[in-house]
N, C-alpha and C positions, 0 to 999 in steps of 0.2 A: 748834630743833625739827625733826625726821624729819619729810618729808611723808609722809604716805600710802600713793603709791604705793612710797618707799623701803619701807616698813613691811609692806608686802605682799611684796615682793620678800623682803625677809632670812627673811621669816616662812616662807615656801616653801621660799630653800634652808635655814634649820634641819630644816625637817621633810623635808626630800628626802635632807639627810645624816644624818639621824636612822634615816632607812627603808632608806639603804644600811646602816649601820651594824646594823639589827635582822636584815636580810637575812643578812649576811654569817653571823652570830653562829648563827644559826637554819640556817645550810646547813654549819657547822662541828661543831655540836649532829647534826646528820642523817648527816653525814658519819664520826663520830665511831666506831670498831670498837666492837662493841656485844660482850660478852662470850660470848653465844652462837656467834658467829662468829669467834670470834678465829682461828680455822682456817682461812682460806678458800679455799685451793686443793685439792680433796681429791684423793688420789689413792690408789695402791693399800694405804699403811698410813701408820699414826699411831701415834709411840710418845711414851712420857714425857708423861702429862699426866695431870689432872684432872678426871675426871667427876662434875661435883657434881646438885646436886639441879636437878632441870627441867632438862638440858641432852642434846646432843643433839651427836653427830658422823657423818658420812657418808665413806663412800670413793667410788671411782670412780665412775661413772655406766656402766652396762651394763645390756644386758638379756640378759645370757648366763644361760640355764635349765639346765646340764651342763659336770659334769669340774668342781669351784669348791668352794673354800675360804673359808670364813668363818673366823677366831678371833681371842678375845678374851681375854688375861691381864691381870690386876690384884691390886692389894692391898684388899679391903675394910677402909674406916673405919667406913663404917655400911651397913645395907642393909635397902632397904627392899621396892624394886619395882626390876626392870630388864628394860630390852625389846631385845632385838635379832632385827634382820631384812635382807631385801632387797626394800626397798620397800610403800608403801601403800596408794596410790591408783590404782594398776591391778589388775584382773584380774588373777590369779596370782602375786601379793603375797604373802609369808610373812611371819611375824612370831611371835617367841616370847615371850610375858609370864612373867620370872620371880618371885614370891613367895614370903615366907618361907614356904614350906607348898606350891606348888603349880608346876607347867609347863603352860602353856596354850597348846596349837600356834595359830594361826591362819592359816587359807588365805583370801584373798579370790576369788572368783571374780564378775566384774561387781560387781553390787551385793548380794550377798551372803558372808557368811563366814561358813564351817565352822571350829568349833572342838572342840578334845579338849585334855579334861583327865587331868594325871597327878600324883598325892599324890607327893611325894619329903619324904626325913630328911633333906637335907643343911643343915650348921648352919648355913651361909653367913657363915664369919668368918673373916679370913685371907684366905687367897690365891685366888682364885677363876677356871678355865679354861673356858671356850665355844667347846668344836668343832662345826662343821656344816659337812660333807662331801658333797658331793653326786656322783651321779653324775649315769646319762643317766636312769632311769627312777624313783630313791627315794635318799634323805638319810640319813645317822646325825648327829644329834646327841649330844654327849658334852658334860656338865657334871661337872668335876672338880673337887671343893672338901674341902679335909681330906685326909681319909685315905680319901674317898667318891667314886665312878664312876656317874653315873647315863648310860644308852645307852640311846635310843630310835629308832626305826627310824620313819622319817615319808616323808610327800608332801610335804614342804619343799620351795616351786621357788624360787619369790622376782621380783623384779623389777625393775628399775633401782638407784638407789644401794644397798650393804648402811649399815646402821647401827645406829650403839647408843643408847639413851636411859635416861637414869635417871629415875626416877619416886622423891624423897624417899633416895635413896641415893647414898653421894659413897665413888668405887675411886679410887684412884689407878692408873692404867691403864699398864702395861708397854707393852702394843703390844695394837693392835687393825689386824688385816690382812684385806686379799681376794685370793685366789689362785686362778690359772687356768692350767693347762702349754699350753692353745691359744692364750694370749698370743706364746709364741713361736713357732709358726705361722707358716709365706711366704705364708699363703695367710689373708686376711680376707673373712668372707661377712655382708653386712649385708642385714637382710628386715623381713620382716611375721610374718601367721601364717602363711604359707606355708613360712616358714624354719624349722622347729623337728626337731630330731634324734628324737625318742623317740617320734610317730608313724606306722602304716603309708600315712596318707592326704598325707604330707607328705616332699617328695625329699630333705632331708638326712636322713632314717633310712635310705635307701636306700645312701648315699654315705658319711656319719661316721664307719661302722662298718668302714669300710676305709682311709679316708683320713685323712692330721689337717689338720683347719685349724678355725679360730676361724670359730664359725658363731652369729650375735646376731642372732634373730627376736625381735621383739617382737609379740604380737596385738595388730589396732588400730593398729600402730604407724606413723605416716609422715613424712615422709623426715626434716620437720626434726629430731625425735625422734634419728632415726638419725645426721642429721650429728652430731648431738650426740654417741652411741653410739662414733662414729670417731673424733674428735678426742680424745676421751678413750684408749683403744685405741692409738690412734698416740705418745699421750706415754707407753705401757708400750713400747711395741715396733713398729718400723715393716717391716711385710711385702716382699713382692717382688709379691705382688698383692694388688687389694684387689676385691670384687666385691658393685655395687649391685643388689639387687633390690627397691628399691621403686616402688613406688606405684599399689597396688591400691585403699588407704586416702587417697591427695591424688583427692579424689575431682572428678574433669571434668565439665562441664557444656554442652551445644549440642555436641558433638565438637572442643569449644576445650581446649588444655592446659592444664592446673593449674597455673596463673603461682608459686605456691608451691612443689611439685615440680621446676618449671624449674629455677626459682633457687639448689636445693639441687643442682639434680643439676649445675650451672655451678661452684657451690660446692665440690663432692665433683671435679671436674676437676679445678680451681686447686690445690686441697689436694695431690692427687697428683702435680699436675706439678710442685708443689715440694716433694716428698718424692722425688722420681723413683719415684715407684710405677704400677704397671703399670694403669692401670683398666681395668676391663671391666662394662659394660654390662646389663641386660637386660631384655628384652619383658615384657610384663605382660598374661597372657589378658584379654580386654572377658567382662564376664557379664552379667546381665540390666541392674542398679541401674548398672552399672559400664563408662563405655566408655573406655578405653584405645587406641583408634587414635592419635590425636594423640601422648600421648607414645612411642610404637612407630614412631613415624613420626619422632619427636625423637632417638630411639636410632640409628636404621635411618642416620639421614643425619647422623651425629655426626662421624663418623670413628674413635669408637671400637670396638674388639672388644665383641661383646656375646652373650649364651646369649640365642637365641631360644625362650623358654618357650611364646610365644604361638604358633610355629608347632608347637610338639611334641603340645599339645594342641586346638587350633580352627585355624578357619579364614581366621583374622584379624580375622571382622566379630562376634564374640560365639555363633559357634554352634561347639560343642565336639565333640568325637569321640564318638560311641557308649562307652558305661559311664564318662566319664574326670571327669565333672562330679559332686560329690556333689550329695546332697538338699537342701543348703540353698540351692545356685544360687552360691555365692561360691568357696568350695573346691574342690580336685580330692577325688576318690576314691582307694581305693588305687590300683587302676590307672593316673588321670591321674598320681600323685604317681611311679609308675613310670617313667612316661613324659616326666616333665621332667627328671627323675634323670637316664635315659638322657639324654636333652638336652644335661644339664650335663656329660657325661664327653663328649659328643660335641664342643662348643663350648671344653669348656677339657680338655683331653686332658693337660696339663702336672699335673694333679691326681694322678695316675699313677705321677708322680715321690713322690710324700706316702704311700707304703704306711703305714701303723699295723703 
């Protein structure tokens, strides 16, 4: 006869190697490449494969708005619905819905979306091509199918990863790519919305138009965002310099740094020192909502080079220059966006060397 307490013991480790056992099975199940993923490093293209119904691919993760290439060849099997864009869930998000009958642009701005519709014949069977060209200020898109050329001239910007989804239609996809000539660039410029080329109230319009270099603002956007933005960038092409401007958006509290901000911008050091890339630095104006002393004071005693913005336009404590602040308290004006332009050819004068 088993006593008892034998009897409790065995009965414990049965069910103890019973729940190893389910455990394991259930983290192999979780573990397991799910077919929607079967891709998972994305990067600037993806050829040879199959875009079936409900599925979904992505390329790089950027948030470059100018000078970029979308395109998308394949074979149609069936077709039903198919979407391609750059990005969804931010502000200035694009995205194209195609149907057998219809093109439907979509812009997101915050939490609304503009759309425009446009009737197209094309039969959609066969061979099927999706250009979208962008420049600095307006897009062409071009869908090519048959013997048929449909060209629409749009506000296409887009936002972080570009990609394609099929809704109920399976291409066999030739290549589906993202292209960008400021990839190869010595000179990388990562921001916010302070960074954007195709405005007068913001310093790279002042600057792009003369110079080249890879310039990735995202609005809203902060830093971790951006380390993201880099490391991706760096496995296209690693510069001779790389140049941080954020953190307007890691937003500080009591005049104590953004322990989040810190961390990236520690982060964004280590990355460069083992690329041997050149970092540089820079200030971030304080505005009303917004004080930035702490990490300007984190820059200031780095030991890195850095474009002092915050001296170009204030006074360091949040009170800005006569005309240079716009209306909404967070942004420069044309004028302040002059005057940090100026800034930046004053602090990094090697730019110089970059004629367009």
């Amino acid at each position: 006869m088993i006593s008892r307490k034998k009897l409790i013991f065995f009965t414990i480790l049965i069910l103890s190697i019973v729940s190893i056992i389910i455990f394991k099975f259930k983290n192999e199940i979780k573990n397991e490449p799910q077919q929607e993923n079967k891709i998972k490093l994305p990067g600037d293209k993806l050829t040879n494969f199959v875009l079936s119904r409900g599925e979904e691919y992505k390329l790089i993760n950027s948030a470059i708005k100018q000078d970029y290439n979308i395109s998308f060849d394949g074979n149609i099997v069936s077709f039903d619905t198919l979407i391609i864009g750059k990005g969804t869930k931010r502000f200035a998000s694009s995205y194209i819905i195609i149907t057998p009958d219809s093109l439907i642009f979509n812009r997101k701005y915050r939490r609304r979306v503009a759309k425009t519709y446009y009737k197209h014949n094309l039969s959609l069977k066969n061979n099927i091509n999706i250009n979208i060209s962008r420049n600095v200020s307006s897009t062409l898109v071009q869908v090519i199918n048959e013997k048929d050329t449909l060209k629409i001239t749009s506000d296409f910007i887009g936002m972080k990863r570009p990609f394609i989804r099929s809704i109920g239609s399976v291409i066999n996809v030739n290549e589906f790519k993202f292209t960008c000539k400021d990839y190869n660039s010595d000179v990388f410029v990562f921001g916010d919305s302070y960074v954007n080329v195709y405005s007068p109230a913001r310093w790279p319009y002042y600057t792009y138009k003369d110079y080249t270099f890879f310039c990735d603002g995202m609005p809203g956007g902060r830093s971790v965002a951006s380390y993201d933005f880099l490391t991706s960038a760096l496995a296209i092409h690693k510069p001779k310099y790389v140049i941080w401007c954020l953190g307007m958006n890691d937003h500080s509290k009591n005049k104590k740094i953004n322990s989040s901000w810190k961390r990236n911008a520690k982060k964004v050091m280590a990355l460069c020192t083992e690329n041997n890339i050149n970092l540089i630095l820079a200030t971030i104006p304080s505005v009303s909502k917004r004080n930035n002393m702490a990490k300007n004071k984190f820059v200031r005693a780095s030991g890195y080079r850095y474009i002092d913005f915050d001296k170009a336009v204030s006074d360091g404590m949040g009170n800005w220059k006569n005309g240079m602040l716009a209306k909404d308290g967070t942004h420069p004006s044309a004028l302040g966006a002059k005057a940090l332009a100026e800034q930046f050819l004053k602090d990094f004068p090697e730019i110089k060397s970059y004629k367009k």
